[in-house]
C-alpha positions as CSV (number, residue, x, y, z in Angstrom):
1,X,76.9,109.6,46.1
2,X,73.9,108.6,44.0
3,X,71.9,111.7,41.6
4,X,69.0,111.5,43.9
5,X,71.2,112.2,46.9
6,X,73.3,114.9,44.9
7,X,70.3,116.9,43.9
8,X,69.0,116.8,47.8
9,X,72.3,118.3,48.4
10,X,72.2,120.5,46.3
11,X,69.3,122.0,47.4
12,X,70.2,121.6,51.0
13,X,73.3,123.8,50.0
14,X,70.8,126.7,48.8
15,X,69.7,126.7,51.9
16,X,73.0,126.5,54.1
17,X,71.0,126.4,57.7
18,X,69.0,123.5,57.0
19,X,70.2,119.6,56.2
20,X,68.9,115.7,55.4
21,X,67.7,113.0,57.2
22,X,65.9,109.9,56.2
23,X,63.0,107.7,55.1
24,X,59.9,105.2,53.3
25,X,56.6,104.1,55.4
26,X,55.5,100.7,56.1
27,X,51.7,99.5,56.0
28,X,51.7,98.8,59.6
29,X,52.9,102.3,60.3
30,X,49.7,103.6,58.4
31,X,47.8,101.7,60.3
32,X,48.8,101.6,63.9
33,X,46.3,102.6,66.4
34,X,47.6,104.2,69.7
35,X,45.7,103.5,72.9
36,X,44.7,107.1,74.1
37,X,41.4,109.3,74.2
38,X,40.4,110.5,70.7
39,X,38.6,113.5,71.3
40,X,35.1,114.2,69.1
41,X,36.3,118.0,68.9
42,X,38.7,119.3,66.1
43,X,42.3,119.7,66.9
44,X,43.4,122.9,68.3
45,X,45.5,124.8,65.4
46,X,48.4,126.6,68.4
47,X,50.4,125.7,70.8
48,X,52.7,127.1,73.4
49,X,55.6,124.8,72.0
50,X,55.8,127.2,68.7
51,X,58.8,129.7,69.2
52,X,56.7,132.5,67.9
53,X,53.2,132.3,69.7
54,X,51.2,135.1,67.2
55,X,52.1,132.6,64.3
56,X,49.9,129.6,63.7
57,X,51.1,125.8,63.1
58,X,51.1,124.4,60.4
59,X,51.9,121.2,61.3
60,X,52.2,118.5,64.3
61,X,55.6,118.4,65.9
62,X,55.6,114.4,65.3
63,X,57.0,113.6,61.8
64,X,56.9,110.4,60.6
65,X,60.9,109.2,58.8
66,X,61.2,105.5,56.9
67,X,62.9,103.9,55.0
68,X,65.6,104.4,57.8
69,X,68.9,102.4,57.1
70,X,68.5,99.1,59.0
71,X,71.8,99.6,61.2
72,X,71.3,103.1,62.1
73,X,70.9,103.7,66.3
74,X,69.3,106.2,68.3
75,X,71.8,108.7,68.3
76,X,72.7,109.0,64.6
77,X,69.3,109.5,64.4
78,X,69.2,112.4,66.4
79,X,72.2,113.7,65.5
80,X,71.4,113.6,61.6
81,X,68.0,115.7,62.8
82,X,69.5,117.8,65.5
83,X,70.1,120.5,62.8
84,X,66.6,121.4,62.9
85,X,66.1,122.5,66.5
86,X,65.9,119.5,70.0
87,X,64.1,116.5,68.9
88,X,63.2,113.0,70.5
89,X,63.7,110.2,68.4
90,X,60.5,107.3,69.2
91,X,58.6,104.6,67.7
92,X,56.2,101.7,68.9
93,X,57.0,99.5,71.6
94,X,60.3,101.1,72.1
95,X,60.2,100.8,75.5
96,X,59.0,97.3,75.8
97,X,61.4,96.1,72.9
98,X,64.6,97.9,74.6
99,X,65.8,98.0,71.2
100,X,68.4,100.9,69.8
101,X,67.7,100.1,66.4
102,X,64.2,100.6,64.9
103,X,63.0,97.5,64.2
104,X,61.2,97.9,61.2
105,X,62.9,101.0,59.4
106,X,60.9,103.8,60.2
107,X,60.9,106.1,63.6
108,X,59.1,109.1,64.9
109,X,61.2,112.6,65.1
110,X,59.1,114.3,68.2
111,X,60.6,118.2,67.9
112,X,60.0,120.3,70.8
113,X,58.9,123.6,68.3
114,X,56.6,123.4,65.1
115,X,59.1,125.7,63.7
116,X,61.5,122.9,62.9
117,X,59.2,120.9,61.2
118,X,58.7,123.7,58.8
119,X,62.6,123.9,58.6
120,X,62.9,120.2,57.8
121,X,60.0,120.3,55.0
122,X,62.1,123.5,53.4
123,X,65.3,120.8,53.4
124,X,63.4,118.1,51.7
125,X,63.2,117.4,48.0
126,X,59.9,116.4,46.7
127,X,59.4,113.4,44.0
128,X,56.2,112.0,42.9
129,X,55.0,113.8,45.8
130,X,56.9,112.8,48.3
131,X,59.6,114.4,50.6
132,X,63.2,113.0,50.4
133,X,66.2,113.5,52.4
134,X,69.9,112.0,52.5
135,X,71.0,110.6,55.8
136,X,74.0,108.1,56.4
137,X,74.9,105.2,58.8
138,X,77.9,103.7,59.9
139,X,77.5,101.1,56.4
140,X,75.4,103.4,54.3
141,X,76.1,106.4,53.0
142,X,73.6,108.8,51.6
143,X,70.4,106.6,51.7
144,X,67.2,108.5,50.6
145,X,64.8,108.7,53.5
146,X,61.2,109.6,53.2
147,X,59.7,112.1,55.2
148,X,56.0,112.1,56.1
149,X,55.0,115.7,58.0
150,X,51.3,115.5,58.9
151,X,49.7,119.1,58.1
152,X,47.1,120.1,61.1
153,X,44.1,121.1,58.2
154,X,44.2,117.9,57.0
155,X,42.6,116.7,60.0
156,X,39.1,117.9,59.6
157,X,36.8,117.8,56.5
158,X,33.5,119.7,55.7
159,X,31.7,118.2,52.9
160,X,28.4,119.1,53.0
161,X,28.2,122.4,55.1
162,X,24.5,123.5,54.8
163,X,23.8,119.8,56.9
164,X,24.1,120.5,61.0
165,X,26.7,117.6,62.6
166,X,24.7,115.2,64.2
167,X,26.2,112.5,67.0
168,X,23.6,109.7,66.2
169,X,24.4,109.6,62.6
170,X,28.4,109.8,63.2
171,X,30.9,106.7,62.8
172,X,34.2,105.4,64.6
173,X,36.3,104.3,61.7
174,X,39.1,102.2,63.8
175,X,42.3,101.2,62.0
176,X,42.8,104.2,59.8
177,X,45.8,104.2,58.0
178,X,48.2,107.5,59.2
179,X,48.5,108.9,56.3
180,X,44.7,109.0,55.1
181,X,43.8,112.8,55.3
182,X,39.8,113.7,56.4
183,X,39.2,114.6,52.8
184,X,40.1,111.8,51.6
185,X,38.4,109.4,53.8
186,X,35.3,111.9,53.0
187,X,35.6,111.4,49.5
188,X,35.8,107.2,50.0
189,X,32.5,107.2,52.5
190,X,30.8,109.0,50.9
191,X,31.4,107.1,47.4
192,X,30.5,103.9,49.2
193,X,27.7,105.2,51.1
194,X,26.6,108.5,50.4
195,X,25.4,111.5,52.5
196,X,28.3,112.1,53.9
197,X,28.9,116.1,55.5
198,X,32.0,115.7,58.0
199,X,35.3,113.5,58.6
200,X,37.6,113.8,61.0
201,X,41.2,112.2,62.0
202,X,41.4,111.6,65.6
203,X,44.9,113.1,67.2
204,X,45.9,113.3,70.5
205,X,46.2,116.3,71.8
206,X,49.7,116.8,72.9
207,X,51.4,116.7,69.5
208,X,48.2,116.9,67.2
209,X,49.2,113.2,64.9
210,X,46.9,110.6,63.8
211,X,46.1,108.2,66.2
212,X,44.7,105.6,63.7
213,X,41.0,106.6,63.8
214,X,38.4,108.8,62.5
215,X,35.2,109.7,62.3
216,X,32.3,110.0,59.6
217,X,29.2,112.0,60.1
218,X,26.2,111.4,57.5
219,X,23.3,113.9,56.7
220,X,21.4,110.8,56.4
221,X,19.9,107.7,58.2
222,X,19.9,105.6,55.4
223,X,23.5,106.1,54.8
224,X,24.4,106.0,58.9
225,X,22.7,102.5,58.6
226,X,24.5,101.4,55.8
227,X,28.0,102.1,57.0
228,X,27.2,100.7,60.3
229,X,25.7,97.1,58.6
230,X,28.5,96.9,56.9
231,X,31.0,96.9,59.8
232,X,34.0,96.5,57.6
233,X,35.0,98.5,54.8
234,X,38.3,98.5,52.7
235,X,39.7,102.1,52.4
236,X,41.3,102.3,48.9
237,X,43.2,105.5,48.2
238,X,46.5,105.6,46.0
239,X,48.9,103.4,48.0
240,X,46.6,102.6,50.7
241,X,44.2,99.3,50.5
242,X,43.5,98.8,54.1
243,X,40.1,97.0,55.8
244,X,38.9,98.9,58.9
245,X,35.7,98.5,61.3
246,X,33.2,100.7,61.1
247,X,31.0,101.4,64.6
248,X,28.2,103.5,65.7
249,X,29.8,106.4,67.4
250,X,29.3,106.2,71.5
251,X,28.2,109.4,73.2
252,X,28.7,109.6,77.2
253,X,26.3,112.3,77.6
254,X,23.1,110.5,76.6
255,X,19.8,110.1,78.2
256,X,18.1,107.0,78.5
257,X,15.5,107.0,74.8
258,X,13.2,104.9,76.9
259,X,12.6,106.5,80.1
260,X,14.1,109.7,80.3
261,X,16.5,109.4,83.5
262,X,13.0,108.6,85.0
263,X,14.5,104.7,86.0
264,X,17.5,105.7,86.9
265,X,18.2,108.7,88.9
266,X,19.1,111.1,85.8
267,X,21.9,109.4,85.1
268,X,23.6,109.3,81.5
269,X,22.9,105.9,79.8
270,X,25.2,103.5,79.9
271,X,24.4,101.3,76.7
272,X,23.9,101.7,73.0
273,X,22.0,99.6,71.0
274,X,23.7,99.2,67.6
275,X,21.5,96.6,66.2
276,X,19.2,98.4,63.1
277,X,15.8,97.7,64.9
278,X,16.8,99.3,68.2
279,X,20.1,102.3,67.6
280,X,18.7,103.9,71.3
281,X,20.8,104.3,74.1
282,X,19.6,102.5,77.5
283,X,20.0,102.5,81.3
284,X,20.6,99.1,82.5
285,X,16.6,98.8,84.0
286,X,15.2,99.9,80.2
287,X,17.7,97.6,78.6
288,X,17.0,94.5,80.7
289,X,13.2,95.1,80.0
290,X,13.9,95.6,76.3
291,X,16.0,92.9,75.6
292,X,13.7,90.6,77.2
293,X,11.5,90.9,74.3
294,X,11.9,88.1,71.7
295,X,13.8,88.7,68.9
296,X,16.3,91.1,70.8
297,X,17.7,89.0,73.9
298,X,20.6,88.2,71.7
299,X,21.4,92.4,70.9
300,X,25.1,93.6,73.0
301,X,25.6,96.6,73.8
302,X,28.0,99.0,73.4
303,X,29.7,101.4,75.7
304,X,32.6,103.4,75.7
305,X,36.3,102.1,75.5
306,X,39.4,104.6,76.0
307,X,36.9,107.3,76.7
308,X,35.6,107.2,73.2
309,X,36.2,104.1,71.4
310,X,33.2,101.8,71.3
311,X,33.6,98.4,72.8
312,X,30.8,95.3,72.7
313,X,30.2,93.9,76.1
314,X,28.1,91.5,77.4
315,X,25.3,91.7,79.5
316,X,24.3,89.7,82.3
317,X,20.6,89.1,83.5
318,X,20.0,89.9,87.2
């Protein structure tokens, strides 16, 4: 048994209820974006899946485990984990791949109560800020594993409170590495841009984890504009160095800006401008009239994709 295993036993042994597991992260974990609804609202901080309903959670019941050893299955998975309350073992295209070995080291434990996350941090042993724990396959034995909890307040990020959060000055950063916490995607926006007062992670809603997105909202047009003409941006934190898109953030619940629901029964508008000279939302009538106009015929619009992902699409000329 190597020293870095022995002193996780060791302080697994202080606390005899509790045990190790596994793992390291990949880029392309940080990175992956699920296809689901990311919701514009915070995350909701309880659920009915904690054990004791007064307390509070702490943390999503999805925690992230690499570094897994490369012939470990399903079920050793689980069963190293098991201590720690009923657990699902996952990762991405599992289903599709029909694989019982993850294919790229790392998994998802998907606990049924927050509870035993909180155990499972208590196991670990941190280095360089990091959470370690020992788990063993049927050709390794005692393999440090990194485990990466995601903590529910890291989701959400005030850094200018005194500015009201405003829609039409808020971006969809796509491709946001899972580890990247709202602060610190704050902190990089608003050193590239400026005038930044919000981020947010998005996270479904079910178990409250990073979906690979987020959003930015500036106190400022100028910096709005800026993020948005730049359309790509390389987040650099610690370990991560990762280019992501940067889009105009697509409301559903928007009025025409030209007519007012007058041309179109009162119905929300379906398009959004993102070019610099226009930034309005349109009904279909006040967009083929505007667009007509030299200079803007070549202008796509965007529209909702996944309920609140924006996607370009094109649009055809009666």
């Amino acid at each position: 048994m190597n020293k870095f295993c022995k002193k996780i036993r060791n302080s697994v042994y202080r606390k005899p209820f509790f045990q190790g597991i596994d793992d390291h992260i990949p880029e392309e974990a940080g990175g992956y974006v699920d296809n689901n609804v990311m919701p514009m609202n915070s995350p909701t901080r309880s659920s009915p899946h904690s054990q004791n309903s007064e307390s509070v959670e702490r943390f999503s019941r999805k925690v992230f485990v690499g570094g897994l050893p490369p012939d470990i299955d399903e079920d050793e998975i689980t069963s190293s984990f098991r201590r720690f309350g009923p657990l699902v073992v996952d990762w991405p295209h599992k289903a599709e791949s029909k694989s019982y070995f993850p294919p790229k080291g790392y998994a998802f434990l998907l606990f049924q109560d927050e509870s035993s996350v909180q155990q499972l941090i208590e196991a670990c042993i941190t280095d360089e800020d990091k959470l370690y724990l020992c788990v063993s396959s049927p050709t390794i034995k005692d393999k440090p594993v990194q485990i990466r909890p995601w903590r529910l307040s890291d989701a959400d990020f005030v850094l200018n409170a005194s500015m009201p959060l405003d829609p039409r000055k808020t971006v969809f950063v796509g491709g946001v590495p899972r580890p990247l916490k709202a602060f610190e995607l704050a902190m990089i926006m608003d050193r590239l841009y400026g005038g930044v007062c919000y981020a947010g992670i998005d996270t479904d809603p079910e178990l409250k984890y990073p979906k690979g997105a987020g959003r930015v909202a500036f106190a400022n047009q100028q910096s709005y504009i800026a993020a948005i003409s730049a359309r790509f941006v390389q987040l650099q934190h610690g370990d991560i160095d990762k280019r992501v898109e940067v889009k105009p953030y697509v409301l559903d619940d928007q009025m025409c800006d030209e007519c007012q629901g007058q041309l179109c029964g009162g119905k929300f508008a379906p398009f959004f401008c993102a070019n610099v000279t226009c930034l309005q939302y349109y009904c279909e009538q006040c967009w083929a009239t505007i667009h007509s106009k030299t200079g803007r015929e070549y202008h796509k619009p965007l529209v909702k994709e996944g309920a609140d992902r924006p996607r370009a699409v094109p649009f055809r000329w009666c």
